[in-house]
N, C-alpha and C positions, 0 to 999 in steps of 0.2 A: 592578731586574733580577729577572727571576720566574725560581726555580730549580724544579727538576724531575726528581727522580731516583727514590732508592732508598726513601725512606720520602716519597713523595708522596699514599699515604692518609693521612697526617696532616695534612699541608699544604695541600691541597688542600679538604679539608674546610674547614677552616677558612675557609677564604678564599672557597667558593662556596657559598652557602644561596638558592636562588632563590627556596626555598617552595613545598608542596604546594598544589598549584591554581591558582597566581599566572603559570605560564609558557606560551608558547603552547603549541597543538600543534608537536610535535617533529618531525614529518617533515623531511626535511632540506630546504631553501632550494632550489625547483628540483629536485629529486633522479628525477631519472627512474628323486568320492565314489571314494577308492582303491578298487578291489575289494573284497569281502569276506572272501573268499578268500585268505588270504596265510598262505604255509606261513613254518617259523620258521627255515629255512638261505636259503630264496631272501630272506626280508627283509634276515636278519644279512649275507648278501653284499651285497645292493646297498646297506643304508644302512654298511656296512663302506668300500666304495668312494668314497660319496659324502663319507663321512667323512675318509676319512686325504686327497683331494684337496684337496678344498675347507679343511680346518682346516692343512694345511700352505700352500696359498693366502695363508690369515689370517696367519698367525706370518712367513709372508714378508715380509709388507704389513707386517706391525706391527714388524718389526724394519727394514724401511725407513725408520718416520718415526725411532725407536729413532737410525737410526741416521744419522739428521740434525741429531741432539742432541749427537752426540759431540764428536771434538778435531777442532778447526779448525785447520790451519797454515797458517801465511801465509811468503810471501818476502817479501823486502822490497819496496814500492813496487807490492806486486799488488795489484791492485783491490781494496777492500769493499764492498759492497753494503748502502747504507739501502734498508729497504722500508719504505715508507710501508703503513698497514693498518687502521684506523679512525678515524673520529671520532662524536662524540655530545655527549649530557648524560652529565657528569661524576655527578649524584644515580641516573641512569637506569641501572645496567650494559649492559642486553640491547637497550639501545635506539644500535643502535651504525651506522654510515654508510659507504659508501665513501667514504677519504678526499678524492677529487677531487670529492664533490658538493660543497664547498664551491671556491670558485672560486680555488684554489693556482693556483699554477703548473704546469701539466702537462708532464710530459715529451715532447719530440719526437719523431716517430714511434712505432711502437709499441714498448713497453714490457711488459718480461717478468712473467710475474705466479709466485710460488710457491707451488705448492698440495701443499696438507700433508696430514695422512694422514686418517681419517673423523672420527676427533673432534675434529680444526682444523675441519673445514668446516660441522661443526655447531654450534661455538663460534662462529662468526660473523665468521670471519678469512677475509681477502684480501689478499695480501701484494704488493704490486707496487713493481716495481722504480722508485725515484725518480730515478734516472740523476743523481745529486749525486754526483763526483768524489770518490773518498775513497780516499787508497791507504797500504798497512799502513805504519807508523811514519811515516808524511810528515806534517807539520803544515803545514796549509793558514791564511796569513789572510784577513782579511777579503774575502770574493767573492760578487759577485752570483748568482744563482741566476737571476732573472727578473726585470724589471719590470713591474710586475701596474697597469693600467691602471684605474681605478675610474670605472664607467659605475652610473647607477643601483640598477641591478639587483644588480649583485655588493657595491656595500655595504649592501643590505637584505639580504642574504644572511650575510653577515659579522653587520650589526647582531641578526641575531636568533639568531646559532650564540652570541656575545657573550650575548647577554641569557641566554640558557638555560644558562649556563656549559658550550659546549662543550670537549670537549680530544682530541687525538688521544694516537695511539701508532702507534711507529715497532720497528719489531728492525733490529738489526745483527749477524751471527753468533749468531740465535736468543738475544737477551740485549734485554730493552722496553727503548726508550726514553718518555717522556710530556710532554707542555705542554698548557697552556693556548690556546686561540687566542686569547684578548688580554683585556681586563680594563675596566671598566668603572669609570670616574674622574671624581667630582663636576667640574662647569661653575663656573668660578669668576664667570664671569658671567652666569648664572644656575642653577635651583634645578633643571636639567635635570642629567643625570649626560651625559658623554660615552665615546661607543665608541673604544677604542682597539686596535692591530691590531700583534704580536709581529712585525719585520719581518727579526730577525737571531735565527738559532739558533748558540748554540755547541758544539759536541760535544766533550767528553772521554774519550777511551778509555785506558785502561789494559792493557798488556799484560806478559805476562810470557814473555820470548824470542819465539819465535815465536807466540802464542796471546794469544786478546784475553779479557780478565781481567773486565771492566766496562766499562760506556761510559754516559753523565752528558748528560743536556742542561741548558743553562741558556739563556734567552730574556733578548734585552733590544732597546733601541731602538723602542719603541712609538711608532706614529704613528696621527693622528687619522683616520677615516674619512668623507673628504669625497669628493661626484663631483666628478668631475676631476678629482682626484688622478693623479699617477704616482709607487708606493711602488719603490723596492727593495727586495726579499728578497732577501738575504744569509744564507752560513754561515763558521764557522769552526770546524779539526779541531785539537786538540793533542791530543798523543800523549806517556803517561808510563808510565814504566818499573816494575815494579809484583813483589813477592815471593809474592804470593797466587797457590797453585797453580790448575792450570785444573780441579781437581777439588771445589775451595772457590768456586767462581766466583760460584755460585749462593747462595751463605748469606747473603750482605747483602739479598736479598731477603727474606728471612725476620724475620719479626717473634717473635722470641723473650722479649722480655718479655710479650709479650698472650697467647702459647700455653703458655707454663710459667708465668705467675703463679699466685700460693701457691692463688687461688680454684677455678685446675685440677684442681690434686692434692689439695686438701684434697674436692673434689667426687668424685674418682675414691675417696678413701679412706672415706669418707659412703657412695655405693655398695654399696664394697665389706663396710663393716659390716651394711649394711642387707641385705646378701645375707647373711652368716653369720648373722644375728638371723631372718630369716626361712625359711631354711631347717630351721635349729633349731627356730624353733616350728613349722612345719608337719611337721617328724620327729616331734616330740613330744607335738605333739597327734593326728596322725593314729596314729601309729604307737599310742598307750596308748587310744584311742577303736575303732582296727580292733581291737586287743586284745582291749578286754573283749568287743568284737561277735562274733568268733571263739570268744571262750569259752563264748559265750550260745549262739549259732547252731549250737554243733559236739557240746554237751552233749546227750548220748540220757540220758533220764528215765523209766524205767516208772510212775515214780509219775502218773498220772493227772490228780491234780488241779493237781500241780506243773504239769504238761505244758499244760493247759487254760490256766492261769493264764498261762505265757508265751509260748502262742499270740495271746490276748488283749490281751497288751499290748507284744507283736513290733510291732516300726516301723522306719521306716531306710530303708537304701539296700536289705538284702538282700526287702523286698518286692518291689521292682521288678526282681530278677533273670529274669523273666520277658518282661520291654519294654526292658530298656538295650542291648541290644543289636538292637532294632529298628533295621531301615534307616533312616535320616534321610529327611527330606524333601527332595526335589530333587539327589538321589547325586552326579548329574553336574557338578554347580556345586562343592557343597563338594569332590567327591573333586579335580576340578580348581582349585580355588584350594592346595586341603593340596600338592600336588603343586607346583604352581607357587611356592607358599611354602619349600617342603625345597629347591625348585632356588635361589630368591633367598637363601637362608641361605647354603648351599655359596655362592652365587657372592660375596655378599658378602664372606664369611670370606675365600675366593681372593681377589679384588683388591684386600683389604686388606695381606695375604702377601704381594702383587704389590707395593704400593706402599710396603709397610716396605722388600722385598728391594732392589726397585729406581728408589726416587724415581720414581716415576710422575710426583712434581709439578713436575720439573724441565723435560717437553716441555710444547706448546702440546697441550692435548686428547688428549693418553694416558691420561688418567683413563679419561677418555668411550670412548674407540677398546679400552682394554683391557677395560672392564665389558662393551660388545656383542660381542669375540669372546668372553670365557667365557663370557657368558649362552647361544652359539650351543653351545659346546663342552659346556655344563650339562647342553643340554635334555634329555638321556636322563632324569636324575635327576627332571625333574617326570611325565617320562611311566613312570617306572617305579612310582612312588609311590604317584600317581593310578590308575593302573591293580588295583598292586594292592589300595590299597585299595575301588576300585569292584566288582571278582571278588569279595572278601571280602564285600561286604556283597549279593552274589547280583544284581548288576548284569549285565545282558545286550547293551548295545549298548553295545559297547566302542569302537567305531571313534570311535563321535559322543562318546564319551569323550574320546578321543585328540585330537580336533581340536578338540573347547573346550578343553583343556588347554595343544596347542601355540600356539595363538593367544590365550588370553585376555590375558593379559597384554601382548602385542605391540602387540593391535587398543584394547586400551584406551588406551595411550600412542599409539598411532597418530592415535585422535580427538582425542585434546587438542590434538597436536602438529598436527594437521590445523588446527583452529580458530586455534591460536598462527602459523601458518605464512598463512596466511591475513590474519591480521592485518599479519604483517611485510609481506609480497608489498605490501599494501596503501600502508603508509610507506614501502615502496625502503628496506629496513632490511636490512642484513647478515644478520641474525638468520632472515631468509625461508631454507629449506632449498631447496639445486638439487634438478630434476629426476632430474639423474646420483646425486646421492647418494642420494635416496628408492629410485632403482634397485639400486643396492647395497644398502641396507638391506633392501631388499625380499630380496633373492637370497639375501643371507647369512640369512636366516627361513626362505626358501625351500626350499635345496639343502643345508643344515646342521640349523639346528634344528629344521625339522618331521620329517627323516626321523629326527634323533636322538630325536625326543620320539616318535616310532616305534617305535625300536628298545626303548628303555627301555618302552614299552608292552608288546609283543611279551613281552620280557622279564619282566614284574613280572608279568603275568594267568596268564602260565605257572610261574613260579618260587616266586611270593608271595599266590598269588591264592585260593588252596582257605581257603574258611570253615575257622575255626578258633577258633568264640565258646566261653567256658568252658562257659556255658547254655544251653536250647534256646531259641528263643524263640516266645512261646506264641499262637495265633491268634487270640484275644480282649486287643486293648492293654487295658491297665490303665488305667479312669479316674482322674484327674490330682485329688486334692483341692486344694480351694484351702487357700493358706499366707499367712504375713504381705506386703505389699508388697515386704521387703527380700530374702524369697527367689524373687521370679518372677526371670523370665529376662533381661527387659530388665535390670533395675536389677543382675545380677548381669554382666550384659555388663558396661555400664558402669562400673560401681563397680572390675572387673576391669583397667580400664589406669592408674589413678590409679597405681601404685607404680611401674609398668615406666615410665613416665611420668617421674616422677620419677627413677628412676636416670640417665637419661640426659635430665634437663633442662638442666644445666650445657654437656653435647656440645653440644645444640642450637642453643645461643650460640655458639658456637666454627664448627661449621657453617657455620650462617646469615650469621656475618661474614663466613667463608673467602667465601664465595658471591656474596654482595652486597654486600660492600663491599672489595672490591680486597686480601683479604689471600691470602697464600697458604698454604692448608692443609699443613702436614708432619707433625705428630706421630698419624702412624697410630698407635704404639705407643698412645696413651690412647687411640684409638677403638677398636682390638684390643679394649684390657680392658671400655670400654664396651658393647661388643658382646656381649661374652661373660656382660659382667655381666647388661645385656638377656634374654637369651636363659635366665639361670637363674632369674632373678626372675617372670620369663615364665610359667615352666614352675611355679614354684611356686605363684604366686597362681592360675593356671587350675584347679589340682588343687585348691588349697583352694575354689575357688568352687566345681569339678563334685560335689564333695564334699558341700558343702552342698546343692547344689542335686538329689541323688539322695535326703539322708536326708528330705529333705523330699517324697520320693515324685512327684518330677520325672524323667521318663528321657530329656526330651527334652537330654540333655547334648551333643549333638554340635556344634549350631551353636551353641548358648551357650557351651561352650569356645573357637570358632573366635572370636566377635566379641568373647569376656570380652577374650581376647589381641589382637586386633585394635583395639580400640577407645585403644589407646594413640596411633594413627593421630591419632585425631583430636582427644588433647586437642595433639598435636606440632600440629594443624592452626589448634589454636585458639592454640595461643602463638606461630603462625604471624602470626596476623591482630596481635597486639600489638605483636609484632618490626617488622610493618610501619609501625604509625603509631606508635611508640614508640622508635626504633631508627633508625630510614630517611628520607630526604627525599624519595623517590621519588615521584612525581606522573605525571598522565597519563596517558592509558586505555593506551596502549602498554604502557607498564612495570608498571601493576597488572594487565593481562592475564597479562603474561609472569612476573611473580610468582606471582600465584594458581595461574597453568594451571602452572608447575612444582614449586609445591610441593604441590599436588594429587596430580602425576603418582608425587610422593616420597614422599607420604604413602600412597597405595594401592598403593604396593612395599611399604612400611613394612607399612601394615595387614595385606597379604596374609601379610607373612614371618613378625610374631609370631601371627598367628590361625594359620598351619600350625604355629607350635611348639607353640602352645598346645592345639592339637589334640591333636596325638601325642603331648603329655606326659599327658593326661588318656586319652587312650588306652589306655596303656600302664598306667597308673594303674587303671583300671576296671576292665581284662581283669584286674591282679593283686591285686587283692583280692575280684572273684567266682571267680577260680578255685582260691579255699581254702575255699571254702563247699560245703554240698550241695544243689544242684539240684535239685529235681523233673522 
């Protein structure tokens, strides 16, 4: 009997290795220019408008699926509904099927389908109704379902879902069910293996009064796959009486020994020393280093020759008070990524608040559905950023500011997901995105976050935008001496994400399981502190690199703080590619597509969010210790 329930990533592992490279191709068997002009009351009304419409729209929608999650009550003997809703390779997540490409039994006439809110349908769910008899507290025995006729075609179909270790999943009262579709069992007469086919499911539900608690599949009755066959498929429903409230329903799902073991907390606490050890030293050193530079730099000398003497041998950061505040190269790119980085912070920090307060991970794709309304409801925040700082640094074409800011980030993920989307289209894979949804996606970009990343424009060039450098800065730049290798720009980028890297190496594990290997993510609280850890460590290793990289009479500091803090991106990208052949069974141009193209698309959130911290801590950093000097 092959059981299949609540800890079926363990068992299921176990039991299905088919080996990277060794299985076929997966497809399923058969599977068929605003104006220029724009005063700052007529903007705030109309993006005012478009705002409170459309984001109460959202919170409508989002408290719909919300609230398909809730208490289910039943009478007695009222119908349940199994919906059948994917199948695949069990090693593959994202490479997932509608379940009737394989050749079940299909329900008669048409058959209802339930479609769930934007982040179901971009998880790759299809729920339709299996029209199998099941009514609340009634225990059903043993009963046909269908006789499935086996003609050549549907056991080559069958034989190769088998070989690839396919499995579906099934909800009942939005609660998974999971199996195997059959199992593969050495020829005792010969050295071939045979296909065998689960031909009786049994269903246990659990309830508590009226409300259903849990629900359990177990399979058994395996039969051979021969043509010409005629299989029954059978189910059976029992029904037991159960003390677990409906508000604990969801904990057996959870895997709590893998997400609190001691290696967690002992990781969060490593962190978090590494954060008070390095913030210490970077107090310490910088603060008794700016020190003495302030005592040297602020001392007036009439003596002459004293005076001569430590002209001649003045060095540092405050040479270049003249160039550091030089525009950067290419304003509009960086000012739009820093911008779009402060928005992905905020939004981050919010859906993680979202999902401590209110189990986000208890619906199908509320993750997903609640990250794209805040990112919509955000956008002010990257275009107020961006803007001001593109005004600050005497930036003139703000508009074109505005709109590589509100798109960059959308059209980057757009391409990936185009190419990703493309690919599934290709396999008849779930995972291909509808047309209907791109059009939402589209709209909510559209009619939400461009005009908010508007308004916050509007708002930041006028509120935040008047230059405000400590020093002038002077019309001859300072030529750059050359320094050791270890203080150019490159090696201080990079050398700059080694530690933020490491605070949250241990997350990345936790993650990456949640992700792609069937666990379910809960303990927001350690990614909270994670985060926050991220975010300090961030902020300090940037300043110590800009630091260096100014005494050593460098002032190109602006995109070398951006990528110091960014570049943590890509060593996460690099323990990416380990996790895959190290970690994973996953095989197949499908599912290495769809791996790579989404951690890709996580990594250049990632990149972009710490290189905007890193920015503005070094920012803020620069302005305040030239503006206790004296300028020329």
């Amino acid at each position: 009997m092959q059981r299949i329930g609540v800890f079926k990533r363990i068992a299921l592992n176990e039991r299905r290795n088919p080996g990277r490279g060794k299985r076929r191709p997966s497809r399923p068997p058969n599977s068929v220019r605003p104006s220029p002009v724009i005063t700052m009351s007529s903007t705030l009304r109309s993006t005012s408008v478009t705002f409170f419409f459309f984001s109460s729209l959202l919170i409508s929608s989002l408290s719909i699926v919300l609230a398909s999650e809730s208490d289910h009550k039943y009478q007695q003997d009222e119908l349940v509904t199994l919906w059948v809703n994917k199948v695949g390779p069990y090693n593959n997540p994202q490479e997932t099927y509608n379940y009737y490409s394989l050749p079940f039994c299909h329900p008669s006439g048409h058959s209802a389908h339930k479609w769930g809110g934007l982040g179901e349908v971009l998880g790759g769910n299809e729920l339709i109704d299996s029209q199998i008899e099941i009514k609340f507290q009634k225990n059903v025995e043993r009963t046909t379902i269908c006789q499935l006729e086996l003609d050549e075609s549907k056991v080559k179909q069958f034989k190769d879902a088998i070989e690839n270790g396919y499995w579906f999943e099934f909800f009942m009262d939005d609660l998974p069910l999971w199996g195997f579709v059959g199992e593969l069992h050495p020829d005792k007469n010969s050295n071939n293996v045979k296909h065998v086919l689960y031909t009786h499911k049994n269903i246990i539900i659990k309830y508590n009064k009226d409300q259903i608690i849990h629900v359990n599949l177990t399979q058994e009755n395996l039969k051979p796959l021969e043509v010409g066959k005629t299989l029954d498929l059978t189910y059976a429903v029992k029904w037991i009486s159960t003390n677990v409230t409906f508000a604990r329903r969801f904990d057996i799902y959870l895997d709590y020994p893998f997400f609190e073991h001691q290696i967690h907390w002992f990781s969060i606490f490593n962190s978090f020393m590494m954060v008070i050890f390095l913030t210490g030293l970077v107090s310490m050193i910088l603060m008794r280093t700016l020190r003495n530079d302030y005592a040297k730099y602020a001392r007036e000398d009439d003596d002459l020759e004293t005076l001569e003497r430590d002209v001649s041998e003045e060095s540092g950061w405050k040479l270049v008070h003249g160039d550091v505040f030089r525009p950067p190269r290419n304003l509009v790119i960086l000012s739009a990524v820093v911008g779009t980085g402060a928005q992905l912070a905020l939004l981050v920090l919010l859906v993680i608040l979202l999902a401590i307060v209110g189990m986000l991970y208890v619906g199908r794709g509320a993750i997903v559905t609640t990250f794209i309304v805040c990112y919509a409801l955000t956008s002010s925040i990257s275009g107020y950023v961006s803007a001001g700082m593109y005004s600050r640094n005497g930036g003139k074409n703000w508009i074109k500011s505005m709109i590589f800011t509100a798109s960059l980030f959308p059209f980057l993920c757009f391409g990936i997901g185009f190419i990703l989307n493309t690919i599934a289209i290709f396999y008849g894979s779930l995972a291909a995105i509808p047309f209907g949804t791109m059009v939402v996606v589209f709209v909510i970009w559209a009619f939400i976050s461009f005009p908010l990343a508007l308004l916050g424009t509007v708002i930041g060039r006028n509120w935040s935008g008047a230059p405000n450098n400590p020093c002038r800065v002077k019309t001859i730049p300072r030529p750059i001496p050359e320094k050791k290798w270890y203080l150019t720009p490159s090696v201080v980028s990079m050398m700059g994400g080694l530690l933020p890297f490491g605070s949250i190496f241990i997350e990345m594990y936790f993650v990456f399981t949640s992700f792609w290997n069937y666990k379910v993510y809960y303990v927001y609280g350690f990614m909270l502190l994670v985060f926050l850890i991220l975010i300090i460590v961030t902020v300090c290793v940037t300043i110590v690199g800009t630091y260096f990289l100014l005494n050593a009479e460098n002032y190109h500091w602006q995109w070398t703080s951006f990528f110091s803090a960014a570049s943590t991106a890509v060593y996460v990208y690099f323990y990416s590619i380990y996790y895959y052949y190290v970690k994973t069974k996953m095989s197949g141009f499908f599912q290495t597509s769809f791996y790579f193209g989404y951690t890709l698309m996580f990594c250049l959130g990632l990149g972009i969010l710490c290189g905007a911290v890193g920015y503005l801590g070094s920012n803020l950093f620069v302005r305040r210790i030239y503006r206790n000097i004296k300028c020329d």
